[in-house]
C-alpha positions as CSV (number, residue, x, y, z in Angstrom):
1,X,-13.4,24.3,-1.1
2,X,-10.1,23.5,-2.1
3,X,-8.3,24.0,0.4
4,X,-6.1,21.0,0.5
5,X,-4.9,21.4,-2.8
6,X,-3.4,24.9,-1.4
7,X,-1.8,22.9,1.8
8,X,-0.1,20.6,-1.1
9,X,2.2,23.9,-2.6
10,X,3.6,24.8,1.5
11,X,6.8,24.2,1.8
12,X,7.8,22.2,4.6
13,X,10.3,23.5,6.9
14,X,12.9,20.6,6.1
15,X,12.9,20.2,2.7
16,X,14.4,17.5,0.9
17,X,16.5,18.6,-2.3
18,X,15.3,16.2,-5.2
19,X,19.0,15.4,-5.3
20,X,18.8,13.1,-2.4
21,X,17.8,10.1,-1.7
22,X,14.9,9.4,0.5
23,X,17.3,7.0,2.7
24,X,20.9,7.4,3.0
25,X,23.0,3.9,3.5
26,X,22.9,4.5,6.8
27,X,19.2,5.4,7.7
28,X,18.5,1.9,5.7
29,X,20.6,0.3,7.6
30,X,19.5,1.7,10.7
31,X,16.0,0.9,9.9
32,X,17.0,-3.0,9.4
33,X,18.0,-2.7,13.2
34,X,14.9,-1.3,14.9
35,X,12.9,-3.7,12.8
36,X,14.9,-6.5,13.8
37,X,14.4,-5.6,17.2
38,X,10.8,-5.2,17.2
39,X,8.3,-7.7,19.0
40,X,5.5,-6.8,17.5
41,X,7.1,-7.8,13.4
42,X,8.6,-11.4,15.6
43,X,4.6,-11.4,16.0
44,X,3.8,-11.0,12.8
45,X,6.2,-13.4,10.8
46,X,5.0,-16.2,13.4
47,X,1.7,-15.9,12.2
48,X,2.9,-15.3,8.1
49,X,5.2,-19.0,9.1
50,X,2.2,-20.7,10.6
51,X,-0.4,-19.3,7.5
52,X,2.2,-20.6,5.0
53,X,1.8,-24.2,5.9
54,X,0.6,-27.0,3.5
55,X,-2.1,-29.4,4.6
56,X,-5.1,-28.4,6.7
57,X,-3.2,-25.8,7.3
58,X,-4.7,-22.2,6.0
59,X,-2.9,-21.2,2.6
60,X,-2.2,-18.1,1.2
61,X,-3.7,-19.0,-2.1
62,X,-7.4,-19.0,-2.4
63,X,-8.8,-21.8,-3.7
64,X,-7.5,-25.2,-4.0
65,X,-4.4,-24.4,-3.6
66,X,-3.4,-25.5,-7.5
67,X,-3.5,-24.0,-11.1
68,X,-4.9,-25.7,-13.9
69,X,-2.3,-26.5,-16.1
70,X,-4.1,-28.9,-19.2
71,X,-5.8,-32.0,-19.6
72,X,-4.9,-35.1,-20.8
73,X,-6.4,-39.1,-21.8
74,X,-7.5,-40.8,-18.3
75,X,-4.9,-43.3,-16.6
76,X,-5.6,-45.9,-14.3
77,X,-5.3,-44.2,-11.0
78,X,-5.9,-40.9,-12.1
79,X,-8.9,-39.7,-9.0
80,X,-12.3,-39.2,-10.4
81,X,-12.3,-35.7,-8.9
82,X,-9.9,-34.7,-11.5
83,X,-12.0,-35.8,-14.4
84,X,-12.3,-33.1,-16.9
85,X,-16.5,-33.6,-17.7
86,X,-16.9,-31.0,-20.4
87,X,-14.1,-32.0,-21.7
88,X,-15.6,-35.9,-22.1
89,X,-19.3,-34.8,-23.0
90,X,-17.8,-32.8,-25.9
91,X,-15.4,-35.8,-27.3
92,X,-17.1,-38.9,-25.8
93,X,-13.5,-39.6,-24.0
94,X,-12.4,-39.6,-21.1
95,X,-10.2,-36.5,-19.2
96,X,-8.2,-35.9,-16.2
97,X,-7.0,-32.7,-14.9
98,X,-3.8,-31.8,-14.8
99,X,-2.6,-29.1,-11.7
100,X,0.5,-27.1,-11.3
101,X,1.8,-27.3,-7.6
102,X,1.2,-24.6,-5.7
103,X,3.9,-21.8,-6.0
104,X,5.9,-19.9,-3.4
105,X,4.0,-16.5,-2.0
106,X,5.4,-13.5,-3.9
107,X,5.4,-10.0,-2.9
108,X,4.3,-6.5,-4.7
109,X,5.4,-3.4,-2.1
110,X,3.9,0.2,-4.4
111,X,5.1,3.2,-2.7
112,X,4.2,6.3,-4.1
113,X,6.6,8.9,-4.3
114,X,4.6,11.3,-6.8
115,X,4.0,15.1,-5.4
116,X,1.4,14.8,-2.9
117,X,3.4,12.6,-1.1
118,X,6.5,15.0,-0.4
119,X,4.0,17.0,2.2
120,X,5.7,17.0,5.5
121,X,4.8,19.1,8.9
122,X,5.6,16.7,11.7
123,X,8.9,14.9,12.0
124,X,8.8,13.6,8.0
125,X,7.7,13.8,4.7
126,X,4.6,11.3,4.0
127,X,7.3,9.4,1.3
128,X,10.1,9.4,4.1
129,X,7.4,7.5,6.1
130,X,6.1,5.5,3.2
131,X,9.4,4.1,2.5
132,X,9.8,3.2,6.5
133,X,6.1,1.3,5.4
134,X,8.5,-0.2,2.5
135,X,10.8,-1.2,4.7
136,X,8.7,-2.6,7.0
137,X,7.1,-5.0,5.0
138,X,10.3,-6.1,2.8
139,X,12.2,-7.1,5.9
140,X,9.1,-9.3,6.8
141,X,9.1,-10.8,3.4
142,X,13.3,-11.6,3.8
143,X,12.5,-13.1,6.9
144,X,10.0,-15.4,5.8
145,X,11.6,-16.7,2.8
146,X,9.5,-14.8,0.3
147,X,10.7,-13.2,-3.2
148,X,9.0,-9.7,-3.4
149,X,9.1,-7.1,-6.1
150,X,9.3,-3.0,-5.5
151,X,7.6,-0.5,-7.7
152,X,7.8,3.2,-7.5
153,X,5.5,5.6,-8.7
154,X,7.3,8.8,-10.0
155,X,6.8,10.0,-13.5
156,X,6.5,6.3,-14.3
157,X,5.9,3.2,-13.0
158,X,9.4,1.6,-12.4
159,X,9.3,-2.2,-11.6
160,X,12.0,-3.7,-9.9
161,X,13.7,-7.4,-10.9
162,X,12.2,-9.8,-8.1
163,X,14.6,-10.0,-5.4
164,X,14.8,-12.9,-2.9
165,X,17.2,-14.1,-0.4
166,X,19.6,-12.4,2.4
167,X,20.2,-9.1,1.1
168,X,16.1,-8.5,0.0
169,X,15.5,-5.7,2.1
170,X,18.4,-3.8,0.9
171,X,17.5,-4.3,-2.5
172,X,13.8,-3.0,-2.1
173,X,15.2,-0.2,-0.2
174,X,17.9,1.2,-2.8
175,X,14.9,0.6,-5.6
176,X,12.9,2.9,-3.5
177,X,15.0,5.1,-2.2
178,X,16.1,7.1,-5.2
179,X,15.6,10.7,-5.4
180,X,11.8,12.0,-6.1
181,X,11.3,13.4,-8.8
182,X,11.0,17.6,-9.5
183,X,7.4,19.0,-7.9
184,X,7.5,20.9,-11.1
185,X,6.8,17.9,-13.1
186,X,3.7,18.0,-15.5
187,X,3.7,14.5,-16.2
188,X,2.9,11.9,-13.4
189,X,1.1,9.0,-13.3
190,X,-2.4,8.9,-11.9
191,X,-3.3,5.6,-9.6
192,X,-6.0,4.2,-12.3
193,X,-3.0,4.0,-14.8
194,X,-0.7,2.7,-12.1
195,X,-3.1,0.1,-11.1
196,X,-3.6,-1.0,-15.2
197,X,0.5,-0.9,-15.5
198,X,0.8,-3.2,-12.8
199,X,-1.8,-6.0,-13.9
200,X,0.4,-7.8,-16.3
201,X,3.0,-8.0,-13.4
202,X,0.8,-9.6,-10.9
203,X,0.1,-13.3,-10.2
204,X,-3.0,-15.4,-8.3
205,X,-1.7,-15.4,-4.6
206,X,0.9,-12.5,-4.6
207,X,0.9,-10.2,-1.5
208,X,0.4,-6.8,-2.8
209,X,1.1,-3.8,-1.1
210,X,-0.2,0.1,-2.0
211,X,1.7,2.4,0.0
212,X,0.3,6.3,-0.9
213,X,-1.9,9.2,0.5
214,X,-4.5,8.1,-2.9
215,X,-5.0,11.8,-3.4
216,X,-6.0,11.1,-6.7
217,X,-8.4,7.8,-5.8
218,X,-11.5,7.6,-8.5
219,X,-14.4,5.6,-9.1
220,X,-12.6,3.4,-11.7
221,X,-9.3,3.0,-9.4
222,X,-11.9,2.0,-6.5
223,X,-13.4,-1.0,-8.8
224,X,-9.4,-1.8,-9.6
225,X,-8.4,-2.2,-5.8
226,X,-12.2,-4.2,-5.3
227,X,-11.7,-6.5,-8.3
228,X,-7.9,-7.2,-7.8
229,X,-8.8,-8.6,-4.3
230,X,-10.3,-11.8,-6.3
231,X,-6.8,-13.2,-7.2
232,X,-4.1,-11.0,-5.2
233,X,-3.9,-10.3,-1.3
234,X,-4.6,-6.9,-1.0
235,X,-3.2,-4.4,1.9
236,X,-3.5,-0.5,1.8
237,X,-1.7,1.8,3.6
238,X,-2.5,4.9,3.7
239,X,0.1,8.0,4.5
240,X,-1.9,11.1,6.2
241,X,-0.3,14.4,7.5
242,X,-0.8,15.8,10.9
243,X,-1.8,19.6,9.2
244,X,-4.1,17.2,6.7
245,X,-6.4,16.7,10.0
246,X,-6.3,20.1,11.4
247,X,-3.8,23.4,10.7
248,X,-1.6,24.1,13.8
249,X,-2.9,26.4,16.8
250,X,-1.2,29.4,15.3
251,X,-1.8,33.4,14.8
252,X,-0.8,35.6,12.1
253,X,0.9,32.9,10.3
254,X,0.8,33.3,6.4
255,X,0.6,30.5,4.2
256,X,1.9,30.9,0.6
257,X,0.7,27.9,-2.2
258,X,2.2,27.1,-5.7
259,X,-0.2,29.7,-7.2
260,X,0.9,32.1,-5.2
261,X,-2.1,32.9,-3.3
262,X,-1.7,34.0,0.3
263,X,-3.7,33.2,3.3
264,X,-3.8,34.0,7.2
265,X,-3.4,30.5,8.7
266,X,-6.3,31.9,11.5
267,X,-8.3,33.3,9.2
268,X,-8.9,29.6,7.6
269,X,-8.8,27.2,10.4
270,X,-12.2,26.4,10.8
271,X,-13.3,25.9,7.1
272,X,-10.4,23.8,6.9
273,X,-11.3,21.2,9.6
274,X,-15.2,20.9,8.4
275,X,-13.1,20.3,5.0
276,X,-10.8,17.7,6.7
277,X,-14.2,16.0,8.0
278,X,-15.3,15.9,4.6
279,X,-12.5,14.8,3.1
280,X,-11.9,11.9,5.0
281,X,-15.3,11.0,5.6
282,X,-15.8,10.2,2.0
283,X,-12.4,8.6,1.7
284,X,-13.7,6.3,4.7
285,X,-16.8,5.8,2.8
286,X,-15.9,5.1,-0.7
287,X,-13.8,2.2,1.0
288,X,-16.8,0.6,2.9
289,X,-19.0,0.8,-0.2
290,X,-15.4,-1.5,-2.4
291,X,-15.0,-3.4,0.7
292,X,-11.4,-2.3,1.4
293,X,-9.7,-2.7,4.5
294,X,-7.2,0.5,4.8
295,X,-4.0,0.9,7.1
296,X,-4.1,4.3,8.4
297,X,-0.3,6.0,9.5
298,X,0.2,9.8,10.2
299,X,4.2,10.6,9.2
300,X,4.8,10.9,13.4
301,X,3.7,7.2,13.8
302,X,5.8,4.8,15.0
303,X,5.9,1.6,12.8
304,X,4.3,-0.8,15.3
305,X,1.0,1.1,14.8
306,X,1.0,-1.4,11.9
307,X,0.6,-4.5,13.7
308,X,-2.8,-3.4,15.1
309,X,-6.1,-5.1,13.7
310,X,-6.3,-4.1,9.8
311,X,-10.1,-2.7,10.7
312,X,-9.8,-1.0,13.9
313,X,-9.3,2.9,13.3
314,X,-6.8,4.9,15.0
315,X,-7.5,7.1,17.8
316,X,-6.5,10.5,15.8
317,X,-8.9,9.4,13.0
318,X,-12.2,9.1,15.3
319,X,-11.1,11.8,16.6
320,X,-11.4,14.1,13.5
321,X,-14.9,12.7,12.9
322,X,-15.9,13.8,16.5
323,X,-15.3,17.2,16.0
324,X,-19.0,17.6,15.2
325,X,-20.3,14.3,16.5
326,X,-19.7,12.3,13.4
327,X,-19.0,8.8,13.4
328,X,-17.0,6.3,10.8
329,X,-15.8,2.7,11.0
330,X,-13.4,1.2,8.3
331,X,-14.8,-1.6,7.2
């Protein structure tokens, strides 16, 4: 049953004109402030400060903390460690290894802006809230010293210069806060190709960031997210809808989609929360089986609720797999 699709084409009761931005100058600005004044992100760059250390200290950068640059002809001096052995068995001379230093931790933040993600019942629109997710993590990375790039998906995929420095944040949030694109576009992007796009822009160590509702999550865009998690560090955040869970306690309501189809909100209430079950039951699933760890946010969510441990499920999540006894645990 399709029933979500048909939840996609309501219209919210405040709906933004694709005229306006998805944050004023003032909204971004007033963002900046409550993050500033949050504990819980004070928290969070003391641990991102103390992980960023050289030495025995834990790096952001798997492996050795180096990139093989090229060898050249041994030196007195040169450590044996270093000694390039295929290199020597193949010309009977001997190699060392030479090592780029490691380089500073770079930042992707994705937000997805395409249709799904203008859905709003509860105090915002799932993009309003993914761009507070945006902003969340681009005033972390200003903080801590760390050039970032943003990237929005709308009927392309629109790469911003890197910014770095004082003014970051603001950057990141006028490069996502453009206008979203028309719902009557034909054209958009599907994750897979966004995920392909964005390979050429990433590099070993980089923080990336996928903030969307991954309506449109495959088998192939599954093995992307898996594989990518070998050279990039990977965090997922996804955007969910109060009405996605379960359709308000109301009677005689009529809903109207983009097809035009009408249905009595009572009338559909129950096959739409054994379809919510299902729905997010496999999205839980197909996770555990590519061994992603997945932020969960409803658009009412206050942003601290992303400082909590990156496996541990919401409350409102095990609660919609309870509804007939189920169980499910991100892994």
């Amino acid at each position: 049953m399709k029933l979500f699709s048909f939840l996609r084409g309501v219209t919210p009761s405040v709906q933004k004109t694709v005229e306006e931005p998805i944050f004023s100058e003032f909204q971004i600005l007033e963002l900046a402030e409550e993050l500033s004044l949050m504990p819980q992100v004070i928290s969070e760059l003391q641990r991102l400060s103390t992980a960023f250390k050289k030495g025995e200290q834990p790096s952001p950068y798997r492996g050795s903390g180096f990139e093989y640059e090229e060898s050249r002809l041994y030196q007195r001096g040169d450590e044996v460690r270093h000694l390039n052995w295929r290199l020597m068995a193949r010309t009977g001379k001997a190699y060392s290894k030479l090592f780029q230093e490691e380089r500073q931790e770079r930042w992707m933040i994705v937000l997805d802006m395409r249709s799904p993600m203008r859905l709003g019942t509860r105090k915002r629109l799932k993009v309003t809230q993914g761009i507070r997710v945006a902003g969340y993590y681009a005033w972390l990375a200003q903080q801590s010293g760390f050039p970032l790039t943003a990237v929005a998906m709308t009927e392309a995929v629109d790469v911003s210069p890197i910014f770095e420095g004082k003014n970051s944040y603001a950057e990141v949030m006028h490069h996502l806060s453009r206008p979203c694109p028309p719902l009557a576009e034909a054209e958009m992007p599907n994750l897979e190709g966004v995920l392909q796009t964005l390979q050429s822009h990433l590099s070993p160590g980089m923080r990336l960031i996928l903030i969307s509702d991954f309506i449109d999550l495959s088998e192939q865009s599954l093995w992307l997210l898996s594989s990518l998690q070998s050279c990039v560090q990977l965090k997922m955040v996804q955007i969910v809808d109060v009405a996605e869970l379960n359709l308000p306690p109301a009677s005689g309501i009529q809903l109207q989609g983009i097809d035009g189809q009408q249905k009595v909100l009572s009338e559909i209430r129950g096959a739409y929360a054994q379809w919510a079950q299902d729905y997010f039951a496999q999205k839980m699933h197909a996770y555990q089986q590519a061994d992603l760890s997945v932020k969960w946010l409803k658009t009412d969510d206050e942003l601290a609720q992303l400082t909590t441990e990156e496996d541990q499920l919401p409350n409102w999540l095990k609660e919609t797999f309870a509804r007939d006894g189920s169980t499910a645990k991100n892994g």
